[in-house]
C-alpha positions as CSV (number, residue, x, y, z in Angstrom):
1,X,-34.7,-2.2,-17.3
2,X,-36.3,-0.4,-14.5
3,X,-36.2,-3.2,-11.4
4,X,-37.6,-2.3,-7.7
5,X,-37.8,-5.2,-5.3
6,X,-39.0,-4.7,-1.7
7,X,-38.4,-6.9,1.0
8,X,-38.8,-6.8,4.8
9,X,-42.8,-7.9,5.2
10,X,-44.3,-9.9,7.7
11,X,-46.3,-10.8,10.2
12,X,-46.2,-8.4,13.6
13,X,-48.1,-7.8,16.7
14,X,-49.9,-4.5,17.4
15,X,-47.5,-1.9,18.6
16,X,-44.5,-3.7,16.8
17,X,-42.1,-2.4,14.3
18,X,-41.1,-3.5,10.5
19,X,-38.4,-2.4,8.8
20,X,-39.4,-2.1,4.5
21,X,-36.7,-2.1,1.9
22,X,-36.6,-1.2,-1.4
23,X,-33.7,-2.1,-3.3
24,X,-34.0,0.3,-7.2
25,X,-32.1,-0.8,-10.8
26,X,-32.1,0.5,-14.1
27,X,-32.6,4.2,-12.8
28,X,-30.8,7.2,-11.7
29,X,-31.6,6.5,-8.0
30,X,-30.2,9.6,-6.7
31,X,-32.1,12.1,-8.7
32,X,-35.5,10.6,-8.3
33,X,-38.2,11.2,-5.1
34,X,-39.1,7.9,-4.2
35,X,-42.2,6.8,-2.5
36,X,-44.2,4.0,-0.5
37,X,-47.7,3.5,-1.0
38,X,-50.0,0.6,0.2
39,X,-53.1,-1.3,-0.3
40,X,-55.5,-3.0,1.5
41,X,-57.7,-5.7,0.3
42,X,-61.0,-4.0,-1.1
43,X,-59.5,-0.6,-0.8
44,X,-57.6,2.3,-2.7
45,X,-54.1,2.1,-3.0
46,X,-52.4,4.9,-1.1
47,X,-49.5,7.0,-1.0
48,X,-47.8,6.2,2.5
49,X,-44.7,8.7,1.9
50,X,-42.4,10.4,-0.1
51,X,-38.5,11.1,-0.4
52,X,-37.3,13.5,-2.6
53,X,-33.5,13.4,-4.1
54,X,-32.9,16.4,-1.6
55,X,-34.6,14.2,1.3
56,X,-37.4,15.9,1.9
57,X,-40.2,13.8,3.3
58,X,-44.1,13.7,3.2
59,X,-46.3,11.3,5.5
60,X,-49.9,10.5,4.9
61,X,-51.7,12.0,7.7
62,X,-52.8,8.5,9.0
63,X,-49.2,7.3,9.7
64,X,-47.5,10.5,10.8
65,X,-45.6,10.2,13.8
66,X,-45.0,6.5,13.4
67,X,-43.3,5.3,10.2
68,X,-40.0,7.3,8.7
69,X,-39.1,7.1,5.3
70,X,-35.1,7.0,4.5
71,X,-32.7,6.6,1.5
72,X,-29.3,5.9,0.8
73,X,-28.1,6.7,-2.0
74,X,-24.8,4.8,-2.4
75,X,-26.7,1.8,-2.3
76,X,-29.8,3.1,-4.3
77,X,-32.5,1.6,-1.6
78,X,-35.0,3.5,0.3
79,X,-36.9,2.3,3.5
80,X,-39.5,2.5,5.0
81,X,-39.2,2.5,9.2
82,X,-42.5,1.9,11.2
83,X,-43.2,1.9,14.3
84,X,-46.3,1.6,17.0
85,X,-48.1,-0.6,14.0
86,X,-51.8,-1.0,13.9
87,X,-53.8,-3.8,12.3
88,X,-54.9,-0.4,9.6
89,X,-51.5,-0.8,8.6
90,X,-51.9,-4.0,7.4
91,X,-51.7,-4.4,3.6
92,X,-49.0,-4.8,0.4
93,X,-46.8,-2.5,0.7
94,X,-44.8,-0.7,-2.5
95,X,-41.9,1.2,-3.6
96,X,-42.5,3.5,-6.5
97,X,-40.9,5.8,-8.6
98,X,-41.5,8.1,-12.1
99,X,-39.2,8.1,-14.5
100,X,-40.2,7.7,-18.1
101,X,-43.2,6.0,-16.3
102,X,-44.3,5.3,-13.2
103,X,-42.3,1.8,-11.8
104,X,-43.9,-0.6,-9.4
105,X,-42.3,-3.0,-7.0
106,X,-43.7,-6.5,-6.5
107,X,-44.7,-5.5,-3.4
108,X,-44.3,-7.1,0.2
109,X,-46.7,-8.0,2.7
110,X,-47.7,-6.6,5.9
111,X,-49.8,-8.0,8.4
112,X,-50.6,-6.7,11.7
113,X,-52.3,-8.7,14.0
114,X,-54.3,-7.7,17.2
């Protein structure tokens, strides 16, 4: 049914930049906000930011000014652009969206290493 697979994770250097995808199935991609959350070992799991059907975006205060959220809707993905990362960025990262539920991605790794 409902399918969202991320991709672009890895390993980067303080101050580098990642590039998240999140490629979205089994929905109507271009009416729904999608979002990016994260988690960190031993903590909450956070909203990151958010893209509505419209395109307009919300940041968490704590990445502001560094990461850009994007979508394109032809190819029903939405990204995730950061920059300047910090090892506090470091967690699985996650593509969600509400439809008849809330959907999940598997999730894709980020580590940044100082």
């Amino acid at each position: 049914q409902v399918q969202l697979v991320e991709s672009g994770g890895g390993l980067v250097q303080t101050g580098g930049s990642l590039r998240l995808s999140c490629a979205a199935s089994g929905i109507d991609f271009r009416i729904s906000t999608m979002d990016w959350y994260r988690q960190a070992p031993g903590k909450q799991r956070e909203l990151v930011a958010s893209i509505t059907r419209g395109g307009v975006t919300n940041y968490a205060d704590s990445v502001k000014d560094r990461i850009t959220i994007s979508r394109d809707n032809a190819k029903s993905t939405v990204y995730l652009q950061m920059n300047s990362l910090k090892p506090e960025d470091t967690g699985v990262y996650y593509c969600h969206v509400k439809g008849f539920r809330d959907y999940w991605g598997q999730g894709t790794q980020v580590t940044v290493s100082s």
